[in-house]
N, C-alpha and C positions, 0 to 999 in steps of 0.2 A: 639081816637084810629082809630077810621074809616074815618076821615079824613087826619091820619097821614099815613094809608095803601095803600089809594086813590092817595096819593102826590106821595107815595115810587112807586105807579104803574105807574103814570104817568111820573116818572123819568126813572125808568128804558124804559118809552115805549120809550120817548124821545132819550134814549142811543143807543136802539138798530138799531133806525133809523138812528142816528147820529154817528154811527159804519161804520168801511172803508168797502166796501161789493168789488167783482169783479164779471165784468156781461161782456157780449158779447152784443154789440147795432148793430141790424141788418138792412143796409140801404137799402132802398127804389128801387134805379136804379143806372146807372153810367153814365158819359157822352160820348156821340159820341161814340157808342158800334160799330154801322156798319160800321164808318171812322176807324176805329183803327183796326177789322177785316179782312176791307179789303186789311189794308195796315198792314198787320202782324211783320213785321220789328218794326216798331214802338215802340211795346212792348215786339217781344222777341229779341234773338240774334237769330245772322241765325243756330246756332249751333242749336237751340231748333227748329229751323222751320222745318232744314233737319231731326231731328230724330223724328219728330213727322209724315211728308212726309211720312219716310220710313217706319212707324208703321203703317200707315191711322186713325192718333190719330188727331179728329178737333179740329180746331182751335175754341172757341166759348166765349161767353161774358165773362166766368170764367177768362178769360186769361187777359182781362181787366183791368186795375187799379180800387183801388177804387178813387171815387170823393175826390179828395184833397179839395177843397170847403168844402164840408159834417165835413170833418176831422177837420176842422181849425174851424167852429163854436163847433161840439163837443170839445176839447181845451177850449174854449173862453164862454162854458158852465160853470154856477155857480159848485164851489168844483169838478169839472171832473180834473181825468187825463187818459190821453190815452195811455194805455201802448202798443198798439202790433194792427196790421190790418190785412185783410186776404181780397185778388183779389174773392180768392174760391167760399169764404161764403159772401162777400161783407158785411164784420162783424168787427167789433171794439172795442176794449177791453179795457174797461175802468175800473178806481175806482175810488168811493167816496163814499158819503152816501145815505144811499137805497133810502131815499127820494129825493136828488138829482138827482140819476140812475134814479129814477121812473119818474122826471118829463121829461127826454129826449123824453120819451114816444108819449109826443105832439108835438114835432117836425115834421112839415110836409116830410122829410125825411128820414126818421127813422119808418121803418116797424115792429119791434118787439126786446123787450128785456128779454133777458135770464141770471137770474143771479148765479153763480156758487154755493149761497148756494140752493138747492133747497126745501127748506123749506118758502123761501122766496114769500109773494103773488107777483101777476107779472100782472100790472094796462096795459091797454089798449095795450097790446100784440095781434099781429096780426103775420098771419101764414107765417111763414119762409120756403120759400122753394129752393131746391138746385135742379138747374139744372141739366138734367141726360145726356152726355156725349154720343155721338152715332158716330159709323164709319164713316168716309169716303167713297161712293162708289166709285167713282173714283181712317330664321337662328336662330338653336334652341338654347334657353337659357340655360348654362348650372352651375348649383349652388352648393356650398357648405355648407348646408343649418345649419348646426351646432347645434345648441340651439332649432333651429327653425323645425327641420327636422321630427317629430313626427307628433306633429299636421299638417302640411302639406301634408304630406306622406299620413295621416290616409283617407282625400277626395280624393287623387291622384292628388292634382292639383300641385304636381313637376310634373306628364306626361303633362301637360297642356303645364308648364313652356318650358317640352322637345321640343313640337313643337313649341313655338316660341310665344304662347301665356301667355304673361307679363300683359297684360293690357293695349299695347300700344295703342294710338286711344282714347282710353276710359276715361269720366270724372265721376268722385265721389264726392260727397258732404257728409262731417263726419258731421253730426248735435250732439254736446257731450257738454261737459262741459270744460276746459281750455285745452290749450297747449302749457305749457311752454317750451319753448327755440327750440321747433320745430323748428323754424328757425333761430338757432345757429346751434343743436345739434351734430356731426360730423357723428352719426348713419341716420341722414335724408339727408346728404349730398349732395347722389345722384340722389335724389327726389327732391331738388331745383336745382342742377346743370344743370340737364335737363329740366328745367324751369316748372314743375310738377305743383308745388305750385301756385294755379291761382290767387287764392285769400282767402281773410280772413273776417268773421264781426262776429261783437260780438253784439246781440239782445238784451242780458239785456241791457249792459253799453252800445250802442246804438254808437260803434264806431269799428274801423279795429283790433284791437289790440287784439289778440287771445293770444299772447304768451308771456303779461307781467302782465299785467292785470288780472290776474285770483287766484282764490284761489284751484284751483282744477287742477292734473295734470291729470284727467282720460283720456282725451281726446289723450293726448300724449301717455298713454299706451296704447289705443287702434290703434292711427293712427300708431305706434310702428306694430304692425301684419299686417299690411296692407303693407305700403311700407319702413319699417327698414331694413336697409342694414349692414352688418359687412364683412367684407370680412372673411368667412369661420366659423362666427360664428351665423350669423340668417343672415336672409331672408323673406320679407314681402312675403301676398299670391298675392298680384297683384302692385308688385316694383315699373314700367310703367305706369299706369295708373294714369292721370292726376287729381288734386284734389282741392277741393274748404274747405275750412273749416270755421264750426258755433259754435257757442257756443249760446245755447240755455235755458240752466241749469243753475238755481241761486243756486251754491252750498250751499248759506246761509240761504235758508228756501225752504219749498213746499207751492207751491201755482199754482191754477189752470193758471194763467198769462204763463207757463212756457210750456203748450199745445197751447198756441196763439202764441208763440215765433216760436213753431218747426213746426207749420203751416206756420206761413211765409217765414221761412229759407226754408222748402219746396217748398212754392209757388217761392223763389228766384231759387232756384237750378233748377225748372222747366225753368223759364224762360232764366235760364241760358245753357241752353242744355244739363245738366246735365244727365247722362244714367243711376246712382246705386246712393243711398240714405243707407250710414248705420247709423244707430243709436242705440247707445248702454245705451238706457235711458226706462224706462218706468212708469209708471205712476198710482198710484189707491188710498193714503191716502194722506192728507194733514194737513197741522200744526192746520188748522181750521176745526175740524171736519166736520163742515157744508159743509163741500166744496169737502170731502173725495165720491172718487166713493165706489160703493158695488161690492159684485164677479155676481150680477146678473145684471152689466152694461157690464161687459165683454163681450157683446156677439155678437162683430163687427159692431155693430151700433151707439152706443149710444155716449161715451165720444167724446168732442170737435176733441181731438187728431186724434181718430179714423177715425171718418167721414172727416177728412180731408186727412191723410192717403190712404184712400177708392179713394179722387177724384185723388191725386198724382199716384195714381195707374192706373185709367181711362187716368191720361192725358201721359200714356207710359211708370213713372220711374218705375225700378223694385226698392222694399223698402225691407232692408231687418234690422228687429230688435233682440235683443237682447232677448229671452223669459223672463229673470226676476230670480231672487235670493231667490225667497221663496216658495221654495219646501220642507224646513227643517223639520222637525214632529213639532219641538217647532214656527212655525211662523204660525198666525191664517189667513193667505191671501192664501199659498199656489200655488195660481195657474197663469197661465201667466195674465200679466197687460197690458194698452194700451199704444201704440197703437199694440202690436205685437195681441192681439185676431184681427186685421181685417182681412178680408179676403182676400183685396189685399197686405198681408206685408205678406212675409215670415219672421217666425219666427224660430229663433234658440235658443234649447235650448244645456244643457253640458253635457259633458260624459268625466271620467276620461282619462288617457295615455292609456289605456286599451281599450278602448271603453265602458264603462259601466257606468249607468249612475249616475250622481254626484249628490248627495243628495240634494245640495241647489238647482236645476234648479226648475224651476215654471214649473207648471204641467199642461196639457191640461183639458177638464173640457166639461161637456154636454151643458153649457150653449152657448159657442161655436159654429158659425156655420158652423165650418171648422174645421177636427184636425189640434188639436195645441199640441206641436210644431208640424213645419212641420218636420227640422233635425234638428239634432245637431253637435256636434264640440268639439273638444278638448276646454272646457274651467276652468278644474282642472287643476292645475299646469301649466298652457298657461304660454309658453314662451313669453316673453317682453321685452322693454327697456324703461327703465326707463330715466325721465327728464335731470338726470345726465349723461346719456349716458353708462348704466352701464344696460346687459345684467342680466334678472331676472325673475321670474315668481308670476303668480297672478290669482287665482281664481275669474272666474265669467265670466256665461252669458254675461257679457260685453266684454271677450275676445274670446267665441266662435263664438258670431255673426258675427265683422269684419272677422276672419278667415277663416271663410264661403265666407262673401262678397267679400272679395278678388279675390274667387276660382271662385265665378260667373261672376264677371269683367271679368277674363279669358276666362271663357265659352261662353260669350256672344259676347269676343271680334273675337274670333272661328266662331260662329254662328250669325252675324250683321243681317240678316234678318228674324231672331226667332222674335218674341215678347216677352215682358216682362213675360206675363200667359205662354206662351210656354215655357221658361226656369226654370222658377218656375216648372214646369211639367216634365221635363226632368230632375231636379235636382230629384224630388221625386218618378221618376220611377226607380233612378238609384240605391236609396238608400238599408241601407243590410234586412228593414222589408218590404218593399214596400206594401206588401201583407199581414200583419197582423200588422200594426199601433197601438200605446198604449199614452195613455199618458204623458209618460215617455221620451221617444226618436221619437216620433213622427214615421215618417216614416223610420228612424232611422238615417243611416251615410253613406252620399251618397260616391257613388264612381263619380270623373268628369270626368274622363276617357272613362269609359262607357256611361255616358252621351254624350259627346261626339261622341263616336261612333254610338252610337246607332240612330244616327241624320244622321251618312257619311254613315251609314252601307252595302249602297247597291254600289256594283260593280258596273255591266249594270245597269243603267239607261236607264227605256225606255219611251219617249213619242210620242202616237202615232205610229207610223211604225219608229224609231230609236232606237238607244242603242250608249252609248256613253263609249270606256273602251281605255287605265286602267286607273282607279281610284283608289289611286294615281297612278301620273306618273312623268316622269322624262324629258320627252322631247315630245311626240305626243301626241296628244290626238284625238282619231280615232273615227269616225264614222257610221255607220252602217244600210243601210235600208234595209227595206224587201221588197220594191217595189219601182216600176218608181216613184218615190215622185220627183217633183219640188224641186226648190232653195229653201234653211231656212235659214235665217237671224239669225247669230249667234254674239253676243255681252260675251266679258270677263269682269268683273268687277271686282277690287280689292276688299279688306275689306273695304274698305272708300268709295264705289260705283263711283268710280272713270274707265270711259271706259279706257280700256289696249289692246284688241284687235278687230278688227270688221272683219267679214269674211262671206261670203255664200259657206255653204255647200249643195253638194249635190250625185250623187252616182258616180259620177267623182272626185269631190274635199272634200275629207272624212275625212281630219285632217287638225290641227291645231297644227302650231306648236310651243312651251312654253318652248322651252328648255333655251331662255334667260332668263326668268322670274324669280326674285328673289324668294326662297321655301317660301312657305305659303299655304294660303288658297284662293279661287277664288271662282266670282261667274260667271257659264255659262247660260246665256239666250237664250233659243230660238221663235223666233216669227214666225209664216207661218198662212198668212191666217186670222191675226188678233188674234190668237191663242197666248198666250204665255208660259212660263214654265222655273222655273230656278232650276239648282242642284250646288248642291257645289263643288267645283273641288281641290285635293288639288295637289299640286309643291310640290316635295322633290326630 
């Protein structure tokens, strides 16, 4: 019998090694960091180069590819496969069996591995560490919003829409799960016709195809709130606004692989010049227990997703996620999942047509280093369109976060020289708790309107011995000193930082004049002295 106990132990130990496990393989270095650096082209698009310029977000090894070498012997390792890679973490996502994963370990390349169950011992692991990210020093739209007109109305971002901010300018990355017939549908129509649709990949099945290929239309009802158009019957929150779409979700199981996926769709959108990241996914049990987070990992550090999250945030995109669907009395998770606990994601949670808030939204939590949610959104009864093309509504955090992210595309395409934490802040100072936060509706239900304002708010602008009025205006734009001041070198800049007029003023030559200038939003520079300083100016 104790030989037959002994056999049974030694099978099963044999099973459990010989079980498919998923682990992150963290490499060593990369190649040619400071040729690639310096010639930044290389690796991003200029789109990504100029918004990262305009934010003083560096450029630094993260941006990097990993060694494709490195790659191609893990591959060519006994029983590996390599599902997913990340520039970020210079980390690798493999499966096989433990004792397999364990021997990559000696790989002179290969700095430590980390595997997703964490029960599991972890042989000749050496410390991973993740580089910390430091500055630089150096015509209004007018809609019929129909289906769509509540939840929009409730942020204010139709006033957004009134002055003229759509979205135009701006690129978006949907990281979700399928979308079918988005690029049939006759409701997306006007979001391909204006060439919107940049592009497409699908990270599981490892190919373009987003809109046939899938088992999942979630992705279509949310990118539906975002740029869905009906003539008089809905209206996305940011119509204009250019967009890249992922699919990142294996709607046929949970498994930690699917946190490696949306880090690299991340890392892609980054390099892509991509400005808003929404994602309406989150993250915290899995089909293999062992694999499952707890509610005391939520606390902005810790899950793969997260920490990846965290650096997408460092390197400038504003991210904004979905809080999560189980706030219910009867679900034992309750509270928001990753990546929305990080600190750099805004998270959205829902609140009924009313504004009060929705029973299933996931709840903020002490563990948390930041409340969470930050707001919320119509996501009870959220208006949609459906694959079919067929106007309809659907509960869930999955539709209030888009709705939200929409309204910020607009606000930030308002404000191009905010930062990402700056609009993040202005959305939350705007909102109707500001001042007493729960963890319910977070900061609560911004108004973008007064965010908005509350950024132009000042008339005279004074730098120095100047004042510059009115703001708005309609044709002069006057200035004013209080003494013999010298010539100031004054510079106009569109929203795309595109020079529009160049002039020196002084207590002779005191305006400027914009009355050909298409209505918008402007930025005015002034320099004297080496000194500089810019306000926003707006044309109407």
């Amino acid at each position: 019998m104790r030989n037959i106990v002994l056999i049974c132990s030694l099978f099963l130990f044999c099973s459990i090694l010989n079980a498919q496990q998923d682990a992150w393989v963290y490499l060593a270095d990369k190649e040619n960091v400071s040729a690639a650096i310096a010639n930044p082209i290389s690796i991003l698009s200029q789109k990504a180069i100029d918004r990262k310029n305009l934010h003083g977000i560096l450029i630094d090894s993260r941006d990097v590819p990993v060694n494709e070498n490195y790659i191609t012997q893990l591959k060519n390792a006994s029983g590996i496969l390599v599902m997913a890679k990340s520039k970020w973490f210079n980390a690798v996502h493999v499966r096989g069996s433990q004792s397999d994963i364990q021997s990559l370990a000696s790989l002179s390349f290969v700095n430590g591995v980390d595997f997703a169950d964490k029960t599991l011992s972890i042989k000749q692991k050496k410390a991973i560490h993740t580089a910390k990210q430091s500055k630089l020093e150096n015509t209004s739209a007018t809609f019929n919003y129909g289906n769509s007109s509540n939840q929009i109305e409730m942020i204010k971002g139709d006033d957004l829409h009134l002055l003229d901010y759509t979205g135009t300018g701006m690129t978006v990355a949907v990281i979700d799960a399928g979308f079918p017939n988005a690029n049939t549908m006759g409701a997306f129509a006007r979001f391909r016709n204006t060439g919107n649709l940049l592009g497409s990949y699908d990270f599981v099945n490892r190919d373009t195809d987003v809109f046939t290929n899938t088992t999942s239309n979630h992705g279509t009802l949310v990118l539906s709130t975002m740029v869905g158009y009906i003539e008089n019957e809905f209206v996305g929150t940011a119509p204009d606004a250019a967009y890249y779409l992922f699919i990142t979700e294996d709607a046929t199981s949970e498994n930690p692989v699917e946190e490696s996926y949306w880090v690299e769709a991340a890392e892609r959108a980054d390099s892509l010049g991509v400005d808003v990241i929404n994602t309406s996914l989150g993250y915290t049990t899995y089909d293999n227990p062992n694999y499952s987070h707890t509610p005391n990992d939520m606390d902005g550090n810790t899950t793969y997703i997260t920490r990846g999250a965290n650096i997408a945030f460092e390197k400038g995109l504003l991210l904004i996620n979905s809080a999560g669907n189980s706030g219910s009395a009867g679900n034992p998770w309750q509270i928001i999942g990753a990546p929305a606990d990080a600190e750099g994601v805004f998270s959205i949670g829902a609140v009924d047509s009313n504004g009060n808030y929705a029973s299933f939204s996931s709840k903020g939590n002490a563990t948390q280093s930041n409340q969470k949610p930050d707001v919320v959104a119509q996501g009870q009864a959220s208006s949609v369109i459906t694959e079919n093309n067929i106007v309809s509504t659907a509960n869930g955090t999955s539709f209030s976060g888009p709705i939200m992210a929409g309204g910020l595309v607009c606000l930030w395409q308002a404000l191009p020289n905010k930062t990402n934490a700056e609009i993040m802040q202005l959305v939350r100072t705007s909102a109707s708790q500001y001042t007493t936060p729960d963890n319910f509706l977070g900061y609560g239900i911004p108004d973008l309107q007064l965010a908005l304002n509350t950024s132009l708010s000042v008339t005279d602008f004074k730098t120095q011995d100047i004042s510059v009025y009115p703001n708005p205006t309609h044709s002069l734009i006057n200035f004013n000193f209080s003494d013999n001041k010298k010539d100031i070198d004054v510079v106009l800049y569109n929203i795309l930082g595109e020079e529009i007029l160049i002039s020196k003023v002084s207590i002779t030559q005191n305006s400027m004049d914009v009355s050909t200038l298409p209505n918008g939003l402007y930025i005015l520079k002034f320099n004297s002295n080496g000194s500089t300083k810019s306000i926003k100016i707006i044309k109407n």
